[in-house]
Biotite code that builds the C-alpha atoms (Angstrom):
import biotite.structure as struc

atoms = struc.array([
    struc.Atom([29.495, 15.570, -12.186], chain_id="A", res_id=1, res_name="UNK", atom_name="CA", element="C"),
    struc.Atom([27.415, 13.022, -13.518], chain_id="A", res_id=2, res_name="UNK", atom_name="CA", element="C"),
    struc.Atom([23.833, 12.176, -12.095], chain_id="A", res_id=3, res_name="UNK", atom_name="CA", element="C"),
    struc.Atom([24.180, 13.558, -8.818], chain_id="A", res_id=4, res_name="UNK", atom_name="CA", element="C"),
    struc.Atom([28.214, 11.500, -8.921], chain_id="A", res_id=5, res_name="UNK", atom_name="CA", element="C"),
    struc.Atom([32.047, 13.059, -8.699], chain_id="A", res_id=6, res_name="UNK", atom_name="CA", element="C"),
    struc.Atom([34.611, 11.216, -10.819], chain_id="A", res_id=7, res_name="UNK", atom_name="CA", element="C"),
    struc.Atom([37.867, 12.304, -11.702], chain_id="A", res_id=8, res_name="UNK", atom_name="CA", element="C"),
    struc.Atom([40.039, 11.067, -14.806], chain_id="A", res_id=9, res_name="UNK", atom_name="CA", element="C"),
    struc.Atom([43.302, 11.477, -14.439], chain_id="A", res_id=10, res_name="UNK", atom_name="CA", element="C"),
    struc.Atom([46.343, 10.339, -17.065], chain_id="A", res_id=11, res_name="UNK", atom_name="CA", element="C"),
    struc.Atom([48.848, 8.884, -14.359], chain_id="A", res_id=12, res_name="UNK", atom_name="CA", element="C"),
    struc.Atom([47.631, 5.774, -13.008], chain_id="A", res_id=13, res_name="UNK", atom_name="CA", element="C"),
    struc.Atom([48.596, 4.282, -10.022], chain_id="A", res_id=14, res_name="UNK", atom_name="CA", element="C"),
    struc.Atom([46.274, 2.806, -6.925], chain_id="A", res_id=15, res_name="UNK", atom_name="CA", element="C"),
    struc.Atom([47.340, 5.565, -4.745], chain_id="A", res_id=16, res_name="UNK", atom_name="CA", element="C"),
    struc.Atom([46.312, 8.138, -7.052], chain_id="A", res_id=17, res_name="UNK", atom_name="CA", element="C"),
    struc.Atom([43.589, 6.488, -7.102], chain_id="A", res_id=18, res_name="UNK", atom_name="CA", element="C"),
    struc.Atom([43.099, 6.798, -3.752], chain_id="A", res_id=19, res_name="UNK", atom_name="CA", element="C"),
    struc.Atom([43.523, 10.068, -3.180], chain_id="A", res_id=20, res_name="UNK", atom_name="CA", element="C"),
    struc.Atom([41.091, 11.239, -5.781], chain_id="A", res_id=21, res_name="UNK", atom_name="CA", element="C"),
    struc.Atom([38.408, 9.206, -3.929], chain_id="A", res_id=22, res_name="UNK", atom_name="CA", element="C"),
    struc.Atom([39.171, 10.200, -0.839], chain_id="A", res_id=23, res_name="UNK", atom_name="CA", element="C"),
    struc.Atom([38.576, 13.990, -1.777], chain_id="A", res_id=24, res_name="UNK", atom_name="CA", element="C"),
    struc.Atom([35.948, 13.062, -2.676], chain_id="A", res_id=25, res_name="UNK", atom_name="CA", element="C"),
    struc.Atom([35.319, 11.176, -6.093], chain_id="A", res_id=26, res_name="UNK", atom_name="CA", element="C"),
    struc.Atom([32.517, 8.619, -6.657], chain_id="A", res_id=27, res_name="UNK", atom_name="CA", element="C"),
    struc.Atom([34.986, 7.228, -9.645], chain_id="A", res_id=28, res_name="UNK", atom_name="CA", element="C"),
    struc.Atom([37.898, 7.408, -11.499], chain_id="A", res_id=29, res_name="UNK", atom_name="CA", element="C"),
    struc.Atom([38.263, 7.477, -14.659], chain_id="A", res_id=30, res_name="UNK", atom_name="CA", element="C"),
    struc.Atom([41.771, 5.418, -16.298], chain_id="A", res_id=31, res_name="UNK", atom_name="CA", element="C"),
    struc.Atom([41.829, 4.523, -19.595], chain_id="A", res_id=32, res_name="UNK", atom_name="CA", element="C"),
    struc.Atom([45.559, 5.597, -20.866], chain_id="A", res_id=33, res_name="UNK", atom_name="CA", element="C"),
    struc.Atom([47.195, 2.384, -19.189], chain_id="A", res_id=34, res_name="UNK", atom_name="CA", element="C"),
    struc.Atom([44.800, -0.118, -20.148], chain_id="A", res_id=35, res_name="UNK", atom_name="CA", element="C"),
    struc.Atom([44.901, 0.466, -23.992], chain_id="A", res_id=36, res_name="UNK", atom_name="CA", element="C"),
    struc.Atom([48.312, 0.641, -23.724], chain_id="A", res_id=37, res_name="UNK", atom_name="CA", element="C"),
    struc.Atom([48.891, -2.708, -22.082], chain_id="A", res_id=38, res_name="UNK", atom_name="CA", element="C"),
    struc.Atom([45.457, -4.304, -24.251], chain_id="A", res_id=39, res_name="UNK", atom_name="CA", element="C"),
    struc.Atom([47.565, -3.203, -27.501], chain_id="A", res_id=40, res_name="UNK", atom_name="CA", element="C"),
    struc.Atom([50.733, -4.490, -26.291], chain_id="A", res_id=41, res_name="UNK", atom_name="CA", element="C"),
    struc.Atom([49.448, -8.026, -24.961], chain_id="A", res_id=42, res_name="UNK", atom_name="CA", element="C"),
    struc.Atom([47.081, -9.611, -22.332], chain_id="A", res_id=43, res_name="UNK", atom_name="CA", element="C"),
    struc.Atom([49.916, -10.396, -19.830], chain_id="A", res_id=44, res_name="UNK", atom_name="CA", element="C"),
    struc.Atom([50.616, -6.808, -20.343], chain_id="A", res_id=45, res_name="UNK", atom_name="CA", element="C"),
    struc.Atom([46.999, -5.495, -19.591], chain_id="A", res_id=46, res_name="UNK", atom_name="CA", element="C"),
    struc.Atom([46.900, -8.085, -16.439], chain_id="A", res_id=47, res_name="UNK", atom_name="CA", element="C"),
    struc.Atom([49.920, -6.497, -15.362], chain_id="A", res_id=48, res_name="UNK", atom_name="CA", element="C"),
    struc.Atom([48.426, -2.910, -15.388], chain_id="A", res_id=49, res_name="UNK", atom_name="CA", element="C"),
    struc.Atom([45.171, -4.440, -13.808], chain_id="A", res_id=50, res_name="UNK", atom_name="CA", element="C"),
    struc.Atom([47.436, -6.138, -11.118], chain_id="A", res_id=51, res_name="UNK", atom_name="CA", element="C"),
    struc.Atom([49.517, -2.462, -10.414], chain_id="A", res_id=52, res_name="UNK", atom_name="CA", element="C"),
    struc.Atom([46.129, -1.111, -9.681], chain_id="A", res_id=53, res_name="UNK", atom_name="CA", element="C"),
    struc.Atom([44.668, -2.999, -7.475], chain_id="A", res_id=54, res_name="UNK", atom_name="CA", element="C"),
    struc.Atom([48.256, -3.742, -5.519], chain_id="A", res_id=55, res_name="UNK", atom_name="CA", element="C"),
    struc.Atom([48.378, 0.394, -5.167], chain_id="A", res_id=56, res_name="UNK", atom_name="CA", element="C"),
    struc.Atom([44.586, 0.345, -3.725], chain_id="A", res_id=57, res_name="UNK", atom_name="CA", element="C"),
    struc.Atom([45.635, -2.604, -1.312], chain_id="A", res_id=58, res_name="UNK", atom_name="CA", element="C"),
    struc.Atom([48.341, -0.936, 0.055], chain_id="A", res_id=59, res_name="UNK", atom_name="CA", element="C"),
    struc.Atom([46.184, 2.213, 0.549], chain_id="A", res_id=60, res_name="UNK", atom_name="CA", element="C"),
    struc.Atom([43.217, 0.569, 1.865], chain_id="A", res_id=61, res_name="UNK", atom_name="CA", element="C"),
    struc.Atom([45.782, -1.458, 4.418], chain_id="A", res_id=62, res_name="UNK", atom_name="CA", element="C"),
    struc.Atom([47.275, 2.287, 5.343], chain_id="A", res_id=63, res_name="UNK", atom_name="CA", element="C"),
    struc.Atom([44.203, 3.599, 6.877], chain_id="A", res_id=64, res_name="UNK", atom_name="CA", element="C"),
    struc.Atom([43.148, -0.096, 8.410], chain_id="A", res_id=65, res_name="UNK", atom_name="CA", element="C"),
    struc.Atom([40.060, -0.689, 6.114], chain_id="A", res_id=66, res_name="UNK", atom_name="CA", element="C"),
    struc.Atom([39.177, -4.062, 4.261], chain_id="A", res_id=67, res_name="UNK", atom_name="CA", element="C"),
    struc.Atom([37.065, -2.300, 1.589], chain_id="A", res_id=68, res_name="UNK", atom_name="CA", element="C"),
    struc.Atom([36.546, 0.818, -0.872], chain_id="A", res_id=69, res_name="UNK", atom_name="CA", element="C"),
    struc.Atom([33.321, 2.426, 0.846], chain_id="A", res_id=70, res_name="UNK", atom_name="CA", element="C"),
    struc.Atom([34.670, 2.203, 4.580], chain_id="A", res_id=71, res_name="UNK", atom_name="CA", element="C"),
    struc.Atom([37.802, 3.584, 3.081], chain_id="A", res_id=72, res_name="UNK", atom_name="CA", element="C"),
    struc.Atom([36.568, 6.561, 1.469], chain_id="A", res_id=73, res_name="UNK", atom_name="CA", element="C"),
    struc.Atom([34.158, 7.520, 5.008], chain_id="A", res_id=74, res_name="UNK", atom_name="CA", element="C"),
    struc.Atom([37.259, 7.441, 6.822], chain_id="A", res_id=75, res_name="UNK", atom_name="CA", element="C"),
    struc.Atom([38.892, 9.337, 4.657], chain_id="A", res_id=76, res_name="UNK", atom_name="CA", element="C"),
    struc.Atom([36.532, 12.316, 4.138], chain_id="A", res_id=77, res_name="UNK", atom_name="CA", element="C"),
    struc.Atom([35.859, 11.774, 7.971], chain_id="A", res_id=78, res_name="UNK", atom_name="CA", element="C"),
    struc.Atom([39.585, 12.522, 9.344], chain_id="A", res_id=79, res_name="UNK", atom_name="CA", element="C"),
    struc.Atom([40.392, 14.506, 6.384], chain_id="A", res_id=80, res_name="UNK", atom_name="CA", element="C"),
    struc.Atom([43.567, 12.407, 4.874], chain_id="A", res_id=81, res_name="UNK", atom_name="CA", element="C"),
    struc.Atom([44.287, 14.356, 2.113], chain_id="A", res_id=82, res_name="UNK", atom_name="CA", element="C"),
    struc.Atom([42.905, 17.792, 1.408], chain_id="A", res_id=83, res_name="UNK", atom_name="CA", element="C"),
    struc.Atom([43.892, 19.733, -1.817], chain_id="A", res_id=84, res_name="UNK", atom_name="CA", element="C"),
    struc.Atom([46.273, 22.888, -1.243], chain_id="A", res_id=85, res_name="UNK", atom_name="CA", element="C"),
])
């Protein structure tokens, strides 16, 4: 915890993962792994990883019928989508 704020870093990167660890509850997520990878390898690389993201978050946003991160994550934590076990 950071000022009052939850975030999670987590070495596999996808926008689902992503999505799960802020809808238990994280304020932000940490990723740094895949984007030094794909900086060192070459910019088409790093827009790739950039592009993996934020198709993974789309998906997951369009799953629980929300346009946005914030309306996302209060539905979330509001019907309890994922819980850990």
């Amino acid at each position: 915890m950071l000022n009052g704020k939850k975030f999670w870093v987590t070495q596999d990167m996808n926008g689902m993962i992503v999505a799960k660890l802020i809808a238990v509850g994280a304020d932000a997520v940490g990723i740094a792994q895949p984007f030094l990878q794909g900086a060192v390898q070459s910019s088409a690389a790093l827009d790739s990883v950039f592009a993996q993201l934020e198709l993974g978050l789309k998906i997951a946003l369009f799953c629980m019928g929300v346009e946005s991160l914030e309306p996302f994550k209060q539905k979330a934590q509001s019907e309890k989508v994922w819980t850990w076990t």
